[in-house]
C-alpha positions in Angstrom: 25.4 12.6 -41.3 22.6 10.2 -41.2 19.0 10.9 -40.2 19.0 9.7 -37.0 22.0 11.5 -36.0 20.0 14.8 -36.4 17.0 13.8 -34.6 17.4 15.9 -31.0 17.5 13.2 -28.0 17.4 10.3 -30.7 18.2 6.8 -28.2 19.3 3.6 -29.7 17.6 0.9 -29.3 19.8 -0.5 -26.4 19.3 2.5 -24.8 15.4 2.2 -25.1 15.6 -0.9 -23.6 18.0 0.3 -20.7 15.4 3.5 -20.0 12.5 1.4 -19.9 14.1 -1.4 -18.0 14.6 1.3 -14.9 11.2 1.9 -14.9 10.1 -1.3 -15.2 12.0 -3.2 -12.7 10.7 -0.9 -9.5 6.7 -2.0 -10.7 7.6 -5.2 -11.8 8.7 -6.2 -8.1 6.5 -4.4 -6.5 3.4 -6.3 -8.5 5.3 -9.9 -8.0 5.8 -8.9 -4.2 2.0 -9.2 -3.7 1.4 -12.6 -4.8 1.0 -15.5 -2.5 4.5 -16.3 -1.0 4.8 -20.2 -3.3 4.0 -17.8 -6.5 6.6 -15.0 -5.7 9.3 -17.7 -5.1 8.5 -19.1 -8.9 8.0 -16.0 -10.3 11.3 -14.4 -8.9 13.4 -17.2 -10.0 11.6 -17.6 -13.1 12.5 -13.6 -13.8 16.4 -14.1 -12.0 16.1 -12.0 -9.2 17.2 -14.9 -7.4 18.3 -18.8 -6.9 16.1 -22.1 -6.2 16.7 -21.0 -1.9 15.1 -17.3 -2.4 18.5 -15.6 -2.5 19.5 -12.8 -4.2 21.3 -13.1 -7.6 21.8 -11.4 -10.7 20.6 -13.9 -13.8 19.6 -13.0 -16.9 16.4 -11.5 -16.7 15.7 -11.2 -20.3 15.6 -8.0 -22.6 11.8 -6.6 -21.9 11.3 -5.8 -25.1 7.4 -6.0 -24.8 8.0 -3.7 -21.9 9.9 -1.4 -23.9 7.3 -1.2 -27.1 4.7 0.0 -24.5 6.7 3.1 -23.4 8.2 3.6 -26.6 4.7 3.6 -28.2 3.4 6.2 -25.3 6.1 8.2 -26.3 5.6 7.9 -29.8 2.1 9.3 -29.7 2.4 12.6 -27.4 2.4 10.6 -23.9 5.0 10.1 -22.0 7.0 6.7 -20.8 6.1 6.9 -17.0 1.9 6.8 -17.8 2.5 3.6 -19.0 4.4 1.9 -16.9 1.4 -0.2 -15.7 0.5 -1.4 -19.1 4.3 -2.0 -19.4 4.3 -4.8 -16.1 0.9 -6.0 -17.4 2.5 -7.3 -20.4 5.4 -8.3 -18.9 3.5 -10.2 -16.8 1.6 -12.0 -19.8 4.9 -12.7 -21.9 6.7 -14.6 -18.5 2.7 -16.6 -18.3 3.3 -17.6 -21.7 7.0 -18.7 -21.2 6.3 -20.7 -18.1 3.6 -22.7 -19.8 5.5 -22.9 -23.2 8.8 -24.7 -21.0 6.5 -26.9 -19.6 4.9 -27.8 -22.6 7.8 -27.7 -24.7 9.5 -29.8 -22.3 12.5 -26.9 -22.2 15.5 -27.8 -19.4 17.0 -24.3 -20.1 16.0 -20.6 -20.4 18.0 -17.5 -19.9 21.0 -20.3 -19.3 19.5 -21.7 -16.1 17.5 -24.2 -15.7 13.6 -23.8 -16.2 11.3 -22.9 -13.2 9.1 -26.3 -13.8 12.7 -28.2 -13.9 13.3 -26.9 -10.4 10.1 -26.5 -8.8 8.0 -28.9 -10.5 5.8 -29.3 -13.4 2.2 -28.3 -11.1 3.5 -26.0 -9.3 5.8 -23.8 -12.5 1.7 -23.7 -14.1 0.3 -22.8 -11.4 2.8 -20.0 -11.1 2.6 -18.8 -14.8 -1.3 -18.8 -14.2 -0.8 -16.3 -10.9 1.0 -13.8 -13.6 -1.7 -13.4 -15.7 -4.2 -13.0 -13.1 -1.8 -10.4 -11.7 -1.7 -8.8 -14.8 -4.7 -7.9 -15.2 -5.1 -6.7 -11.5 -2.4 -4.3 -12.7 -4.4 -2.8 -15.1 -7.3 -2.6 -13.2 -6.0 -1.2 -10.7 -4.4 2.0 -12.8 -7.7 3.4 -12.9 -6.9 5.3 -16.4 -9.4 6.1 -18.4 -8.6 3.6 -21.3 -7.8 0.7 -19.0 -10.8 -1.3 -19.9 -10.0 -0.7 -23.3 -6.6 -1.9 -22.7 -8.0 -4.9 -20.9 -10.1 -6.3 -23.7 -6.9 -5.8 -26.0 -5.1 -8.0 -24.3 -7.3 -10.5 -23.1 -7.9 -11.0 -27.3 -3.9 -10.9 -27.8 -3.8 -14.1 -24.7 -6.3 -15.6 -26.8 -4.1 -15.6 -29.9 -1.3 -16.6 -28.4 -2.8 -19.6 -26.8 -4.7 -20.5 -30.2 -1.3 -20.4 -31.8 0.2 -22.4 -28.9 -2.5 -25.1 -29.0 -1.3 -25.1 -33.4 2.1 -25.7 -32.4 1.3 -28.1 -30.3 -0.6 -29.8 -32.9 1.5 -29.3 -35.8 4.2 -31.8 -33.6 1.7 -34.6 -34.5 1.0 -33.9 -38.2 2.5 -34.6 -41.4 0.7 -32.0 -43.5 1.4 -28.8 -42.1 1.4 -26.1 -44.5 3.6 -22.9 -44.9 0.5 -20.4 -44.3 -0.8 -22.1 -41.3 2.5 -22.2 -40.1 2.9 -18.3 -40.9 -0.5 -18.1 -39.1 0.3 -19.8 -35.9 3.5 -17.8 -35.8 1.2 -14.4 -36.1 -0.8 -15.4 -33.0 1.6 -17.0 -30.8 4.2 -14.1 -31.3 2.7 -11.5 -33.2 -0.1 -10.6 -31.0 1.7 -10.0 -27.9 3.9 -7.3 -29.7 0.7 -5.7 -31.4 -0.9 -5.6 -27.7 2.4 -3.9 -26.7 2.3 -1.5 -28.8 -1.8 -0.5 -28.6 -1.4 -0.7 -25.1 1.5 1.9 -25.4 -0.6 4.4 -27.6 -3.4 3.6 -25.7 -2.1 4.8 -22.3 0.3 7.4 -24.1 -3.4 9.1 -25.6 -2.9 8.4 -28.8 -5.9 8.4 -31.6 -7.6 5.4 -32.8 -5.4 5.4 -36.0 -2.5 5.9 -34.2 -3.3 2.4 -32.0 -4.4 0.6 -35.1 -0.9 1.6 -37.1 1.6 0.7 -33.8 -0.5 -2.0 -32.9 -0.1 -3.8 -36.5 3.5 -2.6 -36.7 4.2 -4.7 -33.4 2.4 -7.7 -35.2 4.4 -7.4 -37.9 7.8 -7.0 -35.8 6.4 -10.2 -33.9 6.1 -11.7 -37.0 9.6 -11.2 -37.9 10.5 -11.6 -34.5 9.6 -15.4 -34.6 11.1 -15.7 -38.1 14.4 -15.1 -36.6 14.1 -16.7 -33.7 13.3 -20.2 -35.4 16.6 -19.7 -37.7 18.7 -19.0 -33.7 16.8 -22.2 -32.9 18.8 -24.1 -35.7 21.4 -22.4 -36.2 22.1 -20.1 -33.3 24.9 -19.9 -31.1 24.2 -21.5 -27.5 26.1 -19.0 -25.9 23.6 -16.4 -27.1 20.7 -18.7 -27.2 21.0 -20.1 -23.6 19.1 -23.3 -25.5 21.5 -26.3 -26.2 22.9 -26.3 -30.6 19.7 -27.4 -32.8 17.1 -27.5 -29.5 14.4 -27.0 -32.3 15.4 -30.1 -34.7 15.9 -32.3 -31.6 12.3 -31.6 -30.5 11.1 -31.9 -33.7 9.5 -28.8 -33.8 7.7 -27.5 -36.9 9.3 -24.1 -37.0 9.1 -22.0 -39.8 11.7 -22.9 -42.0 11.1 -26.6 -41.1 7.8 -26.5 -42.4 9.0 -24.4 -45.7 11.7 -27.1 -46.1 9.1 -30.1 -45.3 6.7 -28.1 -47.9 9.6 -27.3 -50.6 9.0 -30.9 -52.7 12.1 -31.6 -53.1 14.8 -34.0 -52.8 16.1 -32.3 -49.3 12.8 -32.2 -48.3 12.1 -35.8 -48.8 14.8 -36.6 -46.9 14.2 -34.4 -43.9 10.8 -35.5 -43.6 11.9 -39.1 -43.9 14.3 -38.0 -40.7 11.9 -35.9 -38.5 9.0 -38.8 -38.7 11.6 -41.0 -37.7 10.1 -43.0 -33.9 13.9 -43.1 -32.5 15.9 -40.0 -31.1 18.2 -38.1 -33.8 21.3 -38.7 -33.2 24.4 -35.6 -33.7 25.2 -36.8 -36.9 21.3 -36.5 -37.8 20.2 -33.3 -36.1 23.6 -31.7 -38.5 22.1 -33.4 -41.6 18.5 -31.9 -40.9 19.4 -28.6 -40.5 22.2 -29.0 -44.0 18.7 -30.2 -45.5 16.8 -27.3 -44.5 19.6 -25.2 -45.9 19.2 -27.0 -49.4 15.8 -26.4 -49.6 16.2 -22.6 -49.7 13.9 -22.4 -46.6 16.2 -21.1 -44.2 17.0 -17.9 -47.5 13.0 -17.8 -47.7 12.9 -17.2 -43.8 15.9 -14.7 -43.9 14.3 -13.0 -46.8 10.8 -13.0 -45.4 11.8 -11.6 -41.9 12.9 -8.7 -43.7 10.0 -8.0 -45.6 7.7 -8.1 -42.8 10.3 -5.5 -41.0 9.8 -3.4 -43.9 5.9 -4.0 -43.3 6.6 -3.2 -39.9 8.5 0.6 -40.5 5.9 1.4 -43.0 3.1 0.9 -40.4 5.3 3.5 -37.6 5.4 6.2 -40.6 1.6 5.7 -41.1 1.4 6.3 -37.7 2.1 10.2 -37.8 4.6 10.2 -34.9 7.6 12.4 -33.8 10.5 12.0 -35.5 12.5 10.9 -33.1 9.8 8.0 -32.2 10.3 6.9 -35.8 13.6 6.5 -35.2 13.1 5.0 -32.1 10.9 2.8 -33.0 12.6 1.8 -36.3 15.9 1.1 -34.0 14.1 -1.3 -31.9 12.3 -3.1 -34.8 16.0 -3.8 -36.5 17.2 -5.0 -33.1 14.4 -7.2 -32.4 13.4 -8.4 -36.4 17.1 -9.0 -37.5 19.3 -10.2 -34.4 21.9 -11.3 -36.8 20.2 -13.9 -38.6 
């Protein structure tokens, strides 16, 4: 019998997600239903509650993982899921900001397998859209009138600012030549890592926990973002489209300096050489070329060195959640999500 099997009312991490999702949802609307009627038809297509016409459909909404830390997190520190709810939409609400801006940006076609809200609506209008989200967001907060809120409030308005400092690197790091590994790793921590970390703080915050107890979840969520984005930038090479919803090598054809791009560019090596030599070519890649950059990136050990790291940083991740002094069962919990999130069969 394994440790988890013992734990009294232990849930796996699908069923974490399926809990909180319930909760969720009901707010989620309700918050989105208040914004200005050229907003809420963005934002409801954006999140698949329905098509380009306003009517009802069932799309992929995504997983709500952020969501899910939160209440998780409450849990884990004495409170209970349904306290936190609010802090649970608020960041919600950030994460779909940041995903509206980043397709636009990105130039994306495709999320979630349909096509992007600025694709269908409009470049100006999609921005304006993921802006009326975070403003809602934090009206959600403030609203809650909990004690901590402000608290809460300044944690997140320092994670936004991360996540658009490592944005505004990405963005950059498409022009250079020289990116390094550890600014790479860096921009990766902010643009990803610091929404986790404000998941989880908000989650202790709301659940009561003690200032340790936020400090541990919230640096286990930045470490699980950390991993998070690891992974994610091997799917974007090498995933499988079906899963993905992006089209096979979406990364390589942007050029994008992912993570194990830039260890591959950074490797000095023959395969490196050569990739470099293909992604500061002026003229589209071609199928033949986007298959030989990603064999290159293989050769170079960088896409072992981002398997290999990803774990790592898990492992930083779980040691940070039994720092934290939790329940049992949140360990478990929170361990389950951390493997679902930080390995996603890489």
């Amino acid at each position: 019998m394994s440790a988890t099997e013992v734990i009294t009312g232990f849930r796996s991490a699908r069923e974490v997600l399926a809990q909180s999702r319930t909760l969720l949802d009901p707010a989620l609307r309700a918050a989105v239903d208040t914004l200005p009627p050229s907003m809420r038809r963005i934002a409801g297509y954006h999140f698949g509650w329905w098509d380009e016409q306003g009517w009802a459909t069932t799309a992929d909404a995504g997983k709500a993982v952020r969501p899910a830390l939160v209440m998780t997190s409450a849990e884990a520190v004495g409170g209970s899921a349904a306290m936190a709810v609010p802090a649970a939409v608020a960041v919600e609400l950030v994460h779909n900001f940041t995903l509206l801006h980043d397709d636009v940006m990105d130039g994306d076609r495709t999320r979630r397998h349909r096509p992007t809200a600025w694709n269908v609506f409009g470049l100006g209008p999609a921005i304006l859209a993921g802006d009326a989200l975070l403003t809602l967001a934090y009206d959600v907060l403030a609203a809650t009138e909990h004690p901590r809120a402000q608290e809460a409030s300044r944690i997140m308005s320092a994670a936004v600012l991360a996540v658009q400092e490592g944005q505004a690197a990405d963005l950059a790091f498409e022009k250079r030549a020289d990116v390094g590994l550890a600014e790479c790793v860096g921009m990766a921590e902010g643009k990803t890592g610091a929404l986790l970390g404000c998941s989880t703080a908000l989650g202790a915050l709301f659940g009561g926990g003690a200032a340790t107890q936020v400090d541990h979840l919230r640096t286990y969520g930045e470490r699980l973002g950390l991993a998070f984005q690891l992974v994610d930038d091997l799917l974007g090479i090498w995933g499988d489209p079906a899963a993905t919803g992006k089209p096979v090598y979406s990364d390589l054809d942007n050029r994008k300096k992912s993570l194990p791009v830039v260890a591959a560019l950074a490797s000095d090596t023959t395969a490196g050489r050569e990739l470099a030599a293909l992604y500061h070519r002026r003229t589209p890649l071609s199928a033949a070329d986007l298959v030989r950059a990603a064999d290159l990136i293989d050769h170079t050990g960088a896409r072992t060195w981002a398997q290999t790291h990803a774990d790592e940083v898990l492992t930083e991740a779980l040691h940070h959640v039994r720092s934290a002094n939790v329940t049992p069962r949140a360990t478990a919990e929170l361990d389950a999500m951390a493997h679902l999130i930080g390995r996603r069969n890489h």
